[in-house]
C-alpha positions in Angstrom: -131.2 153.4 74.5 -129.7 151.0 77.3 -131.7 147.3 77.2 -132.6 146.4 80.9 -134.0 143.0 82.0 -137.0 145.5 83.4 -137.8 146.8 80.2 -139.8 150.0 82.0 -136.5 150.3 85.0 -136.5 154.6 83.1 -139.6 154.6 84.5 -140.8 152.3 87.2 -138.4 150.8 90.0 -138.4 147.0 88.8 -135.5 145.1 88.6 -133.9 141.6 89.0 -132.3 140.8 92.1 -130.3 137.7 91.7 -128.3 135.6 94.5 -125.5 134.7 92.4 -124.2 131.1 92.8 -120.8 129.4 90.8 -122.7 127.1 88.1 -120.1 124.7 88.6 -121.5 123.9 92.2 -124.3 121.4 92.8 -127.1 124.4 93.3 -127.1 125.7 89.8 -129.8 127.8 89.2 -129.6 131.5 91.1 -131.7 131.9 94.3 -133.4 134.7 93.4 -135.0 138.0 95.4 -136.6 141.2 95.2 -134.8 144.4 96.0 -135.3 148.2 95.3 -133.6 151.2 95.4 -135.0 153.2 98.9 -138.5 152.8 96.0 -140.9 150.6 96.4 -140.7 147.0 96.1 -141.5 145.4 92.7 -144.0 142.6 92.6 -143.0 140.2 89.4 -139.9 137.8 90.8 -137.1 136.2 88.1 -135.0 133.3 88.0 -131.5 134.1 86.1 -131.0 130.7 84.1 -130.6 129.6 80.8 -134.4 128.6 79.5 -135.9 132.4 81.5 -133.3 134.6 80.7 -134.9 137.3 78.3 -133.7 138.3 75.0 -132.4 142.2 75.7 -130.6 143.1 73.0 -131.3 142.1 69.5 -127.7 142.3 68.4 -125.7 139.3 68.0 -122.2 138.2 69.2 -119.1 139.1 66.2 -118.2 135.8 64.8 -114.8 134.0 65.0 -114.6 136.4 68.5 -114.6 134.8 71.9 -117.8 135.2 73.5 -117.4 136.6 77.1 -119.3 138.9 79.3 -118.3 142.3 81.6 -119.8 143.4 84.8 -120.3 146.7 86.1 -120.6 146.5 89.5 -121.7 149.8 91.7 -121.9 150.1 95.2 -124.3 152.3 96.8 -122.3 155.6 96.6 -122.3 155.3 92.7 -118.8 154.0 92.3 -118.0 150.8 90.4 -115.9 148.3 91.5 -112.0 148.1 89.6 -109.8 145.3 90.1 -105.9 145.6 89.8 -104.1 143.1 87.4 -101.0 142.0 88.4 -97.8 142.9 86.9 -99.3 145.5 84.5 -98.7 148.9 83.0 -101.9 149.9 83.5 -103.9 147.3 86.0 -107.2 148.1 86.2 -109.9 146.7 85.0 -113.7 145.4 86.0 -114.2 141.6 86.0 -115.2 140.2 82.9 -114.4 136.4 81.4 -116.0 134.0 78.8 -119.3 132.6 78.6 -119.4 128.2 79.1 -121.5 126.4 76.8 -124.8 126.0 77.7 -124.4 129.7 79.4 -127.1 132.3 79.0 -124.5 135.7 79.5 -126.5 136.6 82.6 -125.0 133.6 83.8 -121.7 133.7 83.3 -121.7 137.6 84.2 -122.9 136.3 88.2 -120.2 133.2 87.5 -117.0 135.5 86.6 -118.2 137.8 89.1 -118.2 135.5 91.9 -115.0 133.4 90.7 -113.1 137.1 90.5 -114.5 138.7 93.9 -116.0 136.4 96.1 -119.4 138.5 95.7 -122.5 136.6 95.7 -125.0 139.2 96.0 -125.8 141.7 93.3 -128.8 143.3 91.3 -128.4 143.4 87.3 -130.0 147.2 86.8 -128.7 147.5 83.2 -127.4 145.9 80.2 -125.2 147.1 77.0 -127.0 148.0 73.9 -125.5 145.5 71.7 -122.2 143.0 71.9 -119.4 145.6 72.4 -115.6 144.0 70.9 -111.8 144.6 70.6 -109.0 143.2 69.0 -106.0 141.7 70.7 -103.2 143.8 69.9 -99.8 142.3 67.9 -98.1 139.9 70.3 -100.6 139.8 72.5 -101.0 136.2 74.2 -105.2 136.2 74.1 -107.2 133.1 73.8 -106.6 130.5 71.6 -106.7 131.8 67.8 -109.2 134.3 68.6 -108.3 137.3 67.4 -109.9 139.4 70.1 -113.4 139.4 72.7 -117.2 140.0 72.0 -119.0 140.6 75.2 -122.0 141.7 76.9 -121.8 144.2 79.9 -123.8 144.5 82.9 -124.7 146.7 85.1 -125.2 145.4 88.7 -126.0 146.6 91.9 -123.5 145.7 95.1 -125.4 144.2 98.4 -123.3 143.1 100.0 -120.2 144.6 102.3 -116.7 144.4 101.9 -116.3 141.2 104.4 -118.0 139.3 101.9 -115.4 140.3 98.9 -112.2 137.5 98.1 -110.2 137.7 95.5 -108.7 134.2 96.1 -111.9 133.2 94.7 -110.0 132.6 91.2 -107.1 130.3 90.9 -104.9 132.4 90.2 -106.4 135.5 91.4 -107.1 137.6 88.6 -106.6 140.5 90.8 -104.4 141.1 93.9 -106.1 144.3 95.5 -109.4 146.3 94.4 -110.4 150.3 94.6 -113.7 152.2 93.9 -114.0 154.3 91.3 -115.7 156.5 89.3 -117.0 154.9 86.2 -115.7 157.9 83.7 -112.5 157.9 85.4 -111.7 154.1 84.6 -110.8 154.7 80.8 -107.4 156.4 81.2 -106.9 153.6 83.9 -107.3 150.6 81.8 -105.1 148.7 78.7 -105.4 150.9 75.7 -106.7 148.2 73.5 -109.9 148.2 76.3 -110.0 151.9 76.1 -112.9 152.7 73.5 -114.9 149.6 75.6 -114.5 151.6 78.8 -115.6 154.8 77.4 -118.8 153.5 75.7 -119.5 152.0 79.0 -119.2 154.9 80.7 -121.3 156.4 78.1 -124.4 153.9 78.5 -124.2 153.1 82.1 -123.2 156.6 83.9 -126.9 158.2 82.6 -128.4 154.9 85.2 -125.6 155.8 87.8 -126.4 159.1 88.1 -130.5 158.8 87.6 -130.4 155.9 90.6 -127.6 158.1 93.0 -129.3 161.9 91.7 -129.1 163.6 95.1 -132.9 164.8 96.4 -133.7 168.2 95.1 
């Protein structure tokens, strides 16, 4: 079962629309709004921060990992968002990055999101199941002495255009050009030691993708 912050989203057409805004800048807390699929409109409202930000999953974070969170971002054809990497092999990859202290991982999900892309508007319509990890490979300059990443993935909606993407958000950019893609097509695109992360995202999220983008019978 995929976690949502609308606990009833199978169902009902709730979900948190969040203005997503750098935590590092003066307005901290996310200016939040309501949006909905072509449905109708939800009526309960949610600020992403810290002290609000609901418990979804009752697994915890793998310990002596670096915390860090992914986002899933789809636009409104039902393709996610894939970010080339520089200099690499194979050079996609969605944004992801680690969580500050303090940090609820809703938070840093609309942070590294905004640092990566530029985009500051986005809907969170799904969430992982539980803390998904991988292991830095042999030689493999990670962070720190970490051996390798626990994060939490999100699913967001894109509302935005492409004007409002940048990827000289990040210094360095983290990416130097982006494409759209099909969510199942993204694991044979991707580092091998991400692979089984990309496929059990494509395994929990592409069920949402294809309930919200079904075509009318």
């Amino acid at each position: 079962m995929i976690l949502r912050i609308c606990p009833c989203l199978s169902s009902c057409p709730k979900q948190v629309a969040v203005k997503l805004s750098c935590p590092r800048r003066p307005s901290r807390l996310a200016q939040c709004r309501q949006a909905s699929l072509g449905r109708r409109p939800a009526q309960q409202h949610f600020r992403i921060h810290s002290s609000s930000q609901p418990d979804t999953t009752t697994s915890k974070p793998r310990p002596g990992y670096r915390e860090s969170v992914g986002v899933c971002l789809v636009n409104r054809q039902g393709l996610v968002f894939a970010g080339r990497r520089p200099k690499s092999e194979t050079p996609w990859q969605l944004p992801q990055g680690g969580i500050d202290q303090g940090e609820s991982p809703a938070d840093a999900a609309a942070r590294e999101l905004q640092e990566e892309t530029g985009i500051s508007q986005a809907s969170i319509i799904g969430q992982a199941d539980r803390w998904l990890d991988y292991d830095f490979p042999p030689g493999h300059r990670g962070w720190g002495n970490f051996p390798g990443q626990t994060q939490m993935w999100f699913l967001m909606l894109y509302h935005g255009d492409l004007s409002d993407i940048n990827l000289n958000q990040h210094d360095p950019p983290e990416f130097d050009s982006f494409q759209w893609m099909e969510l199942q097509a993204l694991p044979s695109q991707v580092v091998p030691f991400k692979r089984a992360i990309y496929e059990e995202l494509a395994r929990q999220f592409t069920p949402i993708i294809e309930r919200h983008w079904a075509s009318p019978s």
